[in-house]
N, C-alpha and C positions, 0 to 999 in steps of 0.2 A: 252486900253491906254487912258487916261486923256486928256481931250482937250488940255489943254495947253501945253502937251507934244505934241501934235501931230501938233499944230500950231509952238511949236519951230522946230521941226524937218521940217518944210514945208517950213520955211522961211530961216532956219539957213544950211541945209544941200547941197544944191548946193555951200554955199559960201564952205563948211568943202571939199569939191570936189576938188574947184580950189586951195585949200592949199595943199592935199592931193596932185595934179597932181604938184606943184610947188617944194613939197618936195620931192617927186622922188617915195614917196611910191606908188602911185595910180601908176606909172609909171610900176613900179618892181610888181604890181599883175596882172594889165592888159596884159602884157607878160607873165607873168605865166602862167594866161589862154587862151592866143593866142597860144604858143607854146603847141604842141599836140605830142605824138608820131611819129607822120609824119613828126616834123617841120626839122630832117634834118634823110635824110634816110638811114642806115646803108648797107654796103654793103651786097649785096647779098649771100657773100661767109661766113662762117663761120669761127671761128678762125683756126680751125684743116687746112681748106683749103689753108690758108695761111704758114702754116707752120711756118718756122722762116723769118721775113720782116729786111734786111737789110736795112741801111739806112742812110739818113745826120742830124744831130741835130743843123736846122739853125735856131737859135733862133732869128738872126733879118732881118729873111727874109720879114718883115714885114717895115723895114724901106724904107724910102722917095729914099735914094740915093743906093739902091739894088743892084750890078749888072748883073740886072735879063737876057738882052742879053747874057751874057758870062754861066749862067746859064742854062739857056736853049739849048745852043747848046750842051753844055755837056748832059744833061741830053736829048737830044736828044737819046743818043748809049741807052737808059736804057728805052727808050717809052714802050715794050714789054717785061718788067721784072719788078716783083711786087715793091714797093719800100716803105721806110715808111720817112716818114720826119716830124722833130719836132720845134716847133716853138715857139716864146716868145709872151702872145698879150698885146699890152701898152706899154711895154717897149720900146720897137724902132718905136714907131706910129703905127698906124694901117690902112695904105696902102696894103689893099690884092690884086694888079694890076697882082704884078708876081707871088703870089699864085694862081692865080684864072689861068693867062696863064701855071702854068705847068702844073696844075692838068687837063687843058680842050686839051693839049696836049697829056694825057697818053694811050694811049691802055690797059696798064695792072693793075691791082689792086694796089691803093695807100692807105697806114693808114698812118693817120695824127693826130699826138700827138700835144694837143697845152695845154702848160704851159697856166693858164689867170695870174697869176701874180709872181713876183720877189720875195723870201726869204731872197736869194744870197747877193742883196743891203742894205737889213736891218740887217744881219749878221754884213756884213763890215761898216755898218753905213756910206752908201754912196749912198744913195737913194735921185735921184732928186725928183723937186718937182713934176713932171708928173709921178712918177709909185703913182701906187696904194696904196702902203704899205707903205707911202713916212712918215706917223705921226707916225710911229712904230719904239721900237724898238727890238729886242728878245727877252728882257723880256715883253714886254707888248703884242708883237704878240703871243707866249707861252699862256700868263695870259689871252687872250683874246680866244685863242683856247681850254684852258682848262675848261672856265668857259661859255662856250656858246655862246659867246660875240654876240650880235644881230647886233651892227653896221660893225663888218669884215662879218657876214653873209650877211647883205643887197650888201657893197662893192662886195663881190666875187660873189651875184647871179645875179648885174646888169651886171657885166663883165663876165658871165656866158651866159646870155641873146643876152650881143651886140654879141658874139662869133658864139651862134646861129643863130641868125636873118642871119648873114655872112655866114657860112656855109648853111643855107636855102636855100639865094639865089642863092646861087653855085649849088646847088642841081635842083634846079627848070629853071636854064636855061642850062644846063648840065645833064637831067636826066639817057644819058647814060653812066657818070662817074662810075667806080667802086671803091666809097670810104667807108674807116671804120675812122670812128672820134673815139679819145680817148682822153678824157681833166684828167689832171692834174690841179686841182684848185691854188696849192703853188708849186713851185720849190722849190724845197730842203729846206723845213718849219722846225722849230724847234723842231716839235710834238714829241711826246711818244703813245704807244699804246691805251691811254684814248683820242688820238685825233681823232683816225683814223675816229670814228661816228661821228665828228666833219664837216671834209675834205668832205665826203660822203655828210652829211645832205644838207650842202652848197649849192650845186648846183645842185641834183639830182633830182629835180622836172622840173628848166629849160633845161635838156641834158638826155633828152627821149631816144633821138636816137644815143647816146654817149655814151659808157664807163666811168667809172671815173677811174682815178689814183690817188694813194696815193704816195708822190713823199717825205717823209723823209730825211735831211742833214745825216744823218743816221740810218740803220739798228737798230731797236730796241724790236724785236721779241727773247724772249729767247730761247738760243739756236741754232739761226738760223733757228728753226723753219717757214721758211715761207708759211707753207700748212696751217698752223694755220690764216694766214694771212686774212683771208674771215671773220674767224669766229668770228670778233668784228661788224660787217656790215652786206655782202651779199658777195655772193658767186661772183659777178661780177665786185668787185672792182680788182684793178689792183693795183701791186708794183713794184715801180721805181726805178731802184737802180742806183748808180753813178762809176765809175771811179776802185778805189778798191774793195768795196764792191760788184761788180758783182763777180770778180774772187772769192774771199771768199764765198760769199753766194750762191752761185753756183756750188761748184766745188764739192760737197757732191752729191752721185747717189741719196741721200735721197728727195733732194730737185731737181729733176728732173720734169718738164711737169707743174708747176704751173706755175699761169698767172701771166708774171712780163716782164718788159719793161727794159732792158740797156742802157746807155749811157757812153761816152767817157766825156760830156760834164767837161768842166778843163782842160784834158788829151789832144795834140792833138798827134793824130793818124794817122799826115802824115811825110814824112820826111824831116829833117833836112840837111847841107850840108855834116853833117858827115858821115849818116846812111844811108841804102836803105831802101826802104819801099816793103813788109811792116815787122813796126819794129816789135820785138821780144813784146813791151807791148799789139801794137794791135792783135796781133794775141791769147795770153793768153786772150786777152780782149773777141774775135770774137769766139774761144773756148766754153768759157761758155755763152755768148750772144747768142748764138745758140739757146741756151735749151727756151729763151723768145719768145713773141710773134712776138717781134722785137729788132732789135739793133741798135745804131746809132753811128756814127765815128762823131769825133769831131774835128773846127780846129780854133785857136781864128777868124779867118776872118770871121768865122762864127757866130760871134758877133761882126763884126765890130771893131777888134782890130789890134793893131799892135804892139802886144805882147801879154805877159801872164800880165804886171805891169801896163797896158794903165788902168787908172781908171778914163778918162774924161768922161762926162756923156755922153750917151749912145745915143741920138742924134744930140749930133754934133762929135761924131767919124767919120772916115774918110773912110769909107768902100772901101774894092775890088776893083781895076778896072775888067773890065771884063776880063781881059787876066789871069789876075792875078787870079781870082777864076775860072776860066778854067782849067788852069794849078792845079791848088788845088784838083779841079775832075777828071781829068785825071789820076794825081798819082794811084786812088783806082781804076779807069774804070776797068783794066782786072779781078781784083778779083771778079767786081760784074759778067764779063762773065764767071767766073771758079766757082761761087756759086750757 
């Protein structure tokens, strides 16, 4: 090397450091290499072990105003039965207070699906200014998925990171938890099957000890082919399906025993004053949710709404009282002791 090159490099690269750490990138590599295979440790049990993980897809159980008391006592009848729960991170803040109290509650094997960021918002083009995704919109989240885009990958691997770091620590002062983490980079993203190595590449260096999901607004496997499903990736990604699309893509013996995750989420799957529960949709739903690794019942409280049309931004909704999501889990309590 040239003296003068080796005097610029001597003088100028400590300052290139503190740019580097101030732009976030030094930030986003030195995590990289902090986080190890160890950094959040997978359950013990294997998938087969688990069989099929029934479950709740509380997507803002992550918010300020939770009502994590009335939560807990429910989920008290369920401490000795495997259970899976799914979650939103960012969206509704990232208070993990009453995450952290159920999971150091459980006795039995919990998998915990966590969306890191919102689609659903930029669909509707009603993304506050705190999600993630808030500069996008379909078409450029699309354009930006399709073409490599390097700045939604930085976005999804630091939100990938803080998700880890979190779950780390849960792990490290709860080492006797039996948990399996499974992340979903996008809830229900715009992609086509040229994205999927997309979703994958994103996060897959910072979630060693994690699964990933590939969580599609739609099916897009021809045929309904979803065994095919791996072989744009690895064999260890996962497919998320929503609402109708489980019934459908599920209901073929063909597509039995692959790895794919259900959700209610949209649909809710408890009753009304008209109807008894459980209704005729959840149970066609719980049917083919079966054949997954897990399933989850869905109910808008479980995003903080108070309907299907509430579309005020997502931290200042008005969540649950506790009585109120008590009762919300009660309704499903005997199915989970009949499952």
């Amino acid at each position: 090397m040239p003296y003068g090159a080796f005097v610029f490099l001597l003088i100028y690269l400590p300052i290139l450091s503190v740019i580097f750490q101030q732009s976030g990138f030094y930030t986003d590599l030195t995590a990289k290499t902090r986080l190890s295979s160890s950094s959040v440790v997978p359950s013990k049990r294997s998938y087969s072990a688990y069989k099929s993980v029934a479950g709740y897809d509380l997507l803002a159980l992550l918010h300020p105003k939770w009502p994590c008391s009335g939560t807990l006592e429910a989920f008290n009848r369920l401490k000795n039965t495997p259970l899976a729960i799914g979650i939103l991170w960012g969206t509704f803040g990232d208070n993990t207070l009453c995450l952290t109290k159920i999971l150091k509650e459980r006795a039995a094997p919990t998998l915990l699906r966590i969306h890191l960021a919102n689609s659903v918002c930029v669909r509707r083009g009603d993304c506050s200014s705190a999600e993630l995704l808030y500069s996008y919109s379909e078409k450029s989240l699309l354009a930006a998925m399709n073409t490599n885009d390097q700045k939604l990958k930085r976005l999804l691997s630091s939100q990938a990171i803080e998700a880890s770091l979190a779950l780390n620590k849960f792990v490290k002062e709860y080492p006797q938890a039996d948990l399996k983490c499974v992340i979903s980079p996008l809830l229900e993203h715009p992609g086509n099957d040229a994205t999927t190595s997309f979703i994958y590449e994103s996060v897959s260096k910072q979630l060693l000890g994690c699964d990933i999901v590939d969580n599609p607004e739609k099916p897009y496997y021809h045929n309904h082919d979803y065994h095919n499903h791996g072989k744009f990736v690895t064999e260890n990604i996962i497919l998320e399906l929503h609402n109708k699309y489980v019934t459908e893509s599920l209901s073929s013996k063909e597509n039995d025993k692959f790895k794919c995750i259900a959700s209610m989420d949209g649909e809710s799957a408890f009753l009304n004053s008209e109807r008894s529960w459980p209704t005729k949709e959840t149970l066609l739903f719980v049917s083919s949710g079966k054949r997954c690794l897990a399933y989850f019942l869905w109910h808008p409280a479980f995003n903080c709404l108070e309907g299907f049309f509430d579309r005020r931004p997502p931290l200042t909704r008005r969540c649950a009282t506790d009585a109120e999501i008590k009762n919300i889990f009660e309704q499903s309590l005997p199915f989970y002791d009949k499952s």
